[in-house]
C-alpha positions as CSV (number, residue, x, y, z in Angstrom):
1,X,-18.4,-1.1,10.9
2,X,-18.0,-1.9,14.5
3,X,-14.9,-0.6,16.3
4,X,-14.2,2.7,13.5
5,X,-13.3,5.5,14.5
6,X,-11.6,8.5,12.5
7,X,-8.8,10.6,14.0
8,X,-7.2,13.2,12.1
9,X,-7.9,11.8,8.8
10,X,-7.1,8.4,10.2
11,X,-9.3,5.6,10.0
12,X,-8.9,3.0,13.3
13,X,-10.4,0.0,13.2
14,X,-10.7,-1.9,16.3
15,X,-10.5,-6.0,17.1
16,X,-13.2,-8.1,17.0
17,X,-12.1,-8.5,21.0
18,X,-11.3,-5.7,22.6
19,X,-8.9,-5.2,24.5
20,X,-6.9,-8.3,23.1
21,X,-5.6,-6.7,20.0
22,X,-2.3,-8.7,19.1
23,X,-1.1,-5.3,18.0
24,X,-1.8,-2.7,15.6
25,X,-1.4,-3.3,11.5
26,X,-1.1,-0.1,9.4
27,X,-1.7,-0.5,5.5
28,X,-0.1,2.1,3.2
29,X,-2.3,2.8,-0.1
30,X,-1.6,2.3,-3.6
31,X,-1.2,5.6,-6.1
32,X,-4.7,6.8,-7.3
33,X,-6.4,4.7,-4.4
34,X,-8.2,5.9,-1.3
35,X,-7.8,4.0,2.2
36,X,-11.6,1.8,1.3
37,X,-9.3,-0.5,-1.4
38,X,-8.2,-2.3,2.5
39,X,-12.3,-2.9,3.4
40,X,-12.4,-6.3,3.0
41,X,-8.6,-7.0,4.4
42,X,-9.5,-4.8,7.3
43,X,-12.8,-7.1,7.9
44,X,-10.6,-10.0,8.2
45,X,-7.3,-8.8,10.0
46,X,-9.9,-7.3,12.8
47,X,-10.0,-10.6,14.1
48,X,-6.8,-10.7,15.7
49,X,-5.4,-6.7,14.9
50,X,-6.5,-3.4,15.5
51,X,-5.9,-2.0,11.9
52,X,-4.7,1.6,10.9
53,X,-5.3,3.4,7.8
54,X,-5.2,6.6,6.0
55,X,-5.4,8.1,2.4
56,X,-2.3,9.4,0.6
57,X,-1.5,13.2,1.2
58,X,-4.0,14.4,-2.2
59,X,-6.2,11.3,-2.5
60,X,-9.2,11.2,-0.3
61,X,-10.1,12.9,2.8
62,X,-6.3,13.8,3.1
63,X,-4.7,16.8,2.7
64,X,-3.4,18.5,-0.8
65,X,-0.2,17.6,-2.2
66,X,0.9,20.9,-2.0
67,X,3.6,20.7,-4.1
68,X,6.2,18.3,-4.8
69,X,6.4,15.2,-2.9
70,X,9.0,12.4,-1.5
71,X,9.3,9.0,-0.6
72,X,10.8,10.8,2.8
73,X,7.6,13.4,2.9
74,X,5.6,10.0,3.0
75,X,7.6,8.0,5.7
76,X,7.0,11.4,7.5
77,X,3.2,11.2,7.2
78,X,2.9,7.7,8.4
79,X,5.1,8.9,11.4
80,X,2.9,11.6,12.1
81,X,-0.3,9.4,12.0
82,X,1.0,7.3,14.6
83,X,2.1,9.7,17.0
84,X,-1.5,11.5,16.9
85,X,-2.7,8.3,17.7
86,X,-0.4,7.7,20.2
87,X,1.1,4.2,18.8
88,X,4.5,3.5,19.5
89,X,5.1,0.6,17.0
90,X,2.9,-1.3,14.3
91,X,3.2,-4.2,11.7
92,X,3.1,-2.2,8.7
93,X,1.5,-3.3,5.0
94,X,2.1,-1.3,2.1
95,X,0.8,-2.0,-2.0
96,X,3.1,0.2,-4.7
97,X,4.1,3.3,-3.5
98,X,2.8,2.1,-0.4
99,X,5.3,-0.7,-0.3
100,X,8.3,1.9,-0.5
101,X,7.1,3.8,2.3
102,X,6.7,0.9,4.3
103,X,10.6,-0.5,3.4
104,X,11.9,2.6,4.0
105,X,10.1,3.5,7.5
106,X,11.2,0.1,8.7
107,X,15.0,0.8,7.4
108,X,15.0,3.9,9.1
109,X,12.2,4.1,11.6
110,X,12.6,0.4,12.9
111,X,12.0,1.9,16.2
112,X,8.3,2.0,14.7
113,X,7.7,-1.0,12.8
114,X,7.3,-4.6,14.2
115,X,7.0,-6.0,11.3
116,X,7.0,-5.1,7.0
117,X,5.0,-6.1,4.1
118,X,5.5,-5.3,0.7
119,X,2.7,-5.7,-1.4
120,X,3.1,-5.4,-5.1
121,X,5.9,-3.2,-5.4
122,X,9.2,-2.6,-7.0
123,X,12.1,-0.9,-5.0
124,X,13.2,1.4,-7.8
125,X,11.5,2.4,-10.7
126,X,12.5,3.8,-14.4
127,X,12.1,7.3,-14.1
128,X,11.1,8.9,-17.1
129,X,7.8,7.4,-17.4
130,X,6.4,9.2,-14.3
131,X,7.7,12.2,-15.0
132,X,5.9,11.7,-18.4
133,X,2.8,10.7,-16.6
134,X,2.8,13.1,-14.0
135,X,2.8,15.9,-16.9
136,X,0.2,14.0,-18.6
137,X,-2.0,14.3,-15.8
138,X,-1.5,17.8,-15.0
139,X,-2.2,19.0,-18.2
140,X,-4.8,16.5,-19.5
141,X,-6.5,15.3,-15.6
142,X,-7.1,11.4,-15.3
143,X,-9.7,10.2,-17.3
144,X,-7.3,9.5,-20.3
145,X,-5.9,6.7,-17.9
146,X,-8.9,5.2,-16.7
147,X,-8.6,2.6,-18.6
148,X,-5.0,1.7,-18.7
149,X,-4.5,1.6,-14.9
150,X,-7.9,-0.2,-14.6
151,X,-5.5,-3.2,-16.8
152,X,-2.5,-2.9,-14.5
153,X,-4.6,-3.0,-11.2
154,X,-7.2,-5.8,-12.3
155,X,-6.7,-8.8,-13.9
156,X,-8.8,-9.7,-17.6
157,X,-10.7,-12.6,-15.6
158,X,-11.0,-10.5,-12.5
159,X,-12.3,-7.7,-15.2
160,X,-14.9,-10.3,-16.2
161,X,-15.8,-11.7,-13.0
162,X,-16.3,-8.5,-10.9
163,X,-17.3,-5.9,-13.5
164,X,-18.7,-3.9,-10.6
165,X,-15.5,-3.8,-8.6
166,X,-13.8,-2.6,-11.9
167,X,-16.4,-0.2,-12.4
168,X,-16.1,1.7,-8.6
169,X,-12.1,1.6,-8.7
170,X,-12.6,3.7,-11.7
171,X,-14.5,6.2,-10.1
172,X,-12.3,6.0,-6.8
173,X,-9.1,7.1,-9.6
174,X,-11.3,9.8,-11.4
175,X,-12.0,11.3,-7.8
176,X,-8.7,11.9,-7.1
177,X,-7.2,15.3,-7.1
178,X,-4.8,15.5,-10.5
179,X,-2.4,17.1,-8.3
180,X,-2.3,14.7,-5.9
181,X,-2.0,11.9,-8.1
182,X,1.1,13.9,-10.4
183,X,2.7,14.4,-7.1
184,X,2.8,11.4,-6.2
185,X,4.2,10.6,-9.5
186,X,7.1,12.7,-8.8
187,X,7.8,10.8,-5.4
188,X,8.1,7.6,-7.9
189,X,10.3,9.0,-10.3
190,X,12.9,10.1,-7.5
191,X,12.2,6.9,-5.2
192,X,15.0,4.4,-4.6
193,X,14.7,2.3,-1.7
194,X,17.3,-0.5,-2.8
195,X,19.8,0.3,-0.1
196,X,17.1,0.4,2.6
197,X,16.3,-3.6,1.7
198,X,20.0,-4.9,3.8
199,X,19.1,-2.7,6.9
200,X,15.4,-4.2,7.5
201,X,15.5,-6.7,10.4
202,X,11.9,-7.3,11.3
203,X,9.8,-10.0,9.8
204,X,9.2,-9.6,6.5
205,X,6.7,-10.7,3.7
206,X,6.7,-10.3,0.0
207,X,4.0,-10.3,-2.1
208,X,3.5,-10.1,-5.7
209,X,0.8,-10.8,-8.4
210,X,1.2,-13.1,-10.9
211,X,-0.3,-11.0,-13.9
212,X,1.2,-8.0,-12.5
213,X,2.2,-5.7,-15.2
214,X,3.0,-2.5,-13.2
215,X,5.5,-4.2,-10.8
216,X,5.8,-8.3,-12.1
217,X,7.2,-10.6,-10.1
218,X,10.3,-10.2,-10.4
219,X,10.5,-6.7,-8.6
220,X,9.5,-9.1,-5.7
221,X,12.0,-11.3,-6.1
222,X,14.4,-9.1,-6.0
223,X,13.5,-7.1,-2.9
224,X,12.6,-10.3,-1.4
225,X,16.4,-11.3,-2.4
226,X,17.9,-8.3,-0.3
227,X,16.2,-8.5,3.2
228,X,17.5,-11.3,5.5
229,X,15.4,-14.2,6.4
230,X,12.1,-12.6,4.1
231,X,9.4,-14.7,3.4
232,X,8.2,-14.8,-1.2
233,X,4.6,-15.4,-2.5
234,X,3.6,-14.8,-5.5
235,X,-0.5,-15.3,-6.0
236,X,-1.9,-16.7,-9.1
237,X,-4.1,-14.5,-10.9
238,X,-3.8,-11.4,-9.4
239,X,-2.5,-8.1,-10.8
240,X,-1.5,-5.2,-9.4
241,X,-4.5,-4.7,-6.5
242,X,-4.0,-7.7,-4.9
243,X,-5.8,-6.9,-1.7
244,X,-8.8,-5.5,-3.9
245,X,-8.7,-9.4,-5.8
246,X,-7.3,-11.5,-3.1
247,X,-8.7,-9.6,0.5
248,X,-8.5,-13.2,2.3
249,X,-5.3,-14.3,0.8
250,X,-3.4,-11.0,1.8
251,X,-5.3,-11.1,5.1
252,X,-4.0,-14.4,6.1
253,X,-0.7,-13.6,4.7
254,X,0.1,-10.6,6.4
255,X,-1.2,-11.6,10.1
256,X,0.7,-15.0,9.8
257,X,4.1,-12.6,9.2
258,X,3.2,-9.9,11.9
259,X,2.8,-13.2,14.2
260,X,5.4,-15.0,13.1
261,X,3.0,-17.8,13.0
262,X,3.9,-19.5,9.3
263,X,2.5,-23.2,8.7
């Protein structure tokens, strides 16, 4: 692709123009993906953005888990990423887990963040049944959820349509490291982002599948209820993956909120 680069695990990709980059996006990664489920989103924001990305700490090319991990340890990594890089502030996308880190960076870190959104997310979630699946995983790997997660993150006609898609996003979750994934499990079951929500000022998008089963619309809504002068979508058809199903409609999305430039 013209314009990457990698730096310290970081993938940059540059704008289409350079040198006339109306900022710098960063997209945060779902749990059990790797930093290639933003390809075709990147594609399309690089007409206007330079665009940031980066795999989970134990998914990818990143680093092990190394233990257990935080919401906090996560907000930390996406700070360190943009200080090797030397990048004072960003518009900042996140999907899942992904979208916690982003809320909770631009609550805390809105010295950093130009602008937030949150992609198919929830801002709390029940705890026991991460803790379950991050045992699970530890002692039986991933394959036995395969084919669950494959229903939460795709839709049945999306299933149909794209088999192929269906089929590499299997093998993207197989690849990652079982520790990796069962830490990031633990961040889930100890994450709580709901008093961040009041404290984010910057503009602020909200997106959610409709045949989301893993966080269903109304986790948007109500994140979407708790930060001031936030902007709700909800796309049709789409599960839990939506920039893997929807690439143009998340593309258009997000780069109308980090430009403030809504029809």
């Amino acid at each position: 692709m013209r314009g990457h680069s990698v730096a310290d695990g970081a993938v940059v990709d540059r704008a289409d123009k350079p040198g006339r980059a109306a900022g710098t996006v960063a997209l945060l990664n779902s749990l059990g993906t790797t930093l290639s489920m933003w390809d075709e989103v990147t594609v399309l924001l690089r007409k206007s953005f330079d665009v940031v990305r980066f795999d989970q700490r134990g998914h990818g090319d990143a680093v092990p888990a190394g233990g257990p991990t935080s919401i906090d340890d996560l907000v930390e990594d996406f700070v360190s990423v943009l200080d090797r890089l030397g990048l004072e502030r960003v518009h900042v996308a996140g999907v899942s887990i992904g979208g916690m880190v982003a809320i909770r960076a631009a609550s805390r870190r809105p010295d950093r963040v130009s602008s937030l959104a949150v992609l198919c997310s929830a801002a709390v979630y029940e705890a026991g049944g991460w803790i379950e699946r991050a045992a699970a995983v530890r002692q039986f790997g991933l394959e036995p959820m395969v084919s669950p997660i494959m229903d939460r993150w795709f839709s049945r006609e999306f299933q149909y349509r794209r088999p192929e898609v269906v089929r590499n996003y299997a093998q993207m979750l197989r690849a990652v490291d079982r520790e990796g994934y069962a830490a990031g499990c633990d961040a889930l079951a100890t994450a709580d982002v709901r008093g961040d929500l009041p404290k984010v000022t910057v503009p602020t998008l909200v997106v959610g599948g409709a045949e989301d089963p893993a966080t269903p619309p109304r986790e948007q809504r109500r994140i979407a209820r708790s930060i001031r002068h936030s902007r709700f979508e909800i796309l049709p058809g789409v599960a839990h993956l939506a920039p893997v199903a929807a690439p143009a409609e998340i593309a258009k999305l997000v780069s109308a909120n980090a430009l403030d430039q809504w029809e």
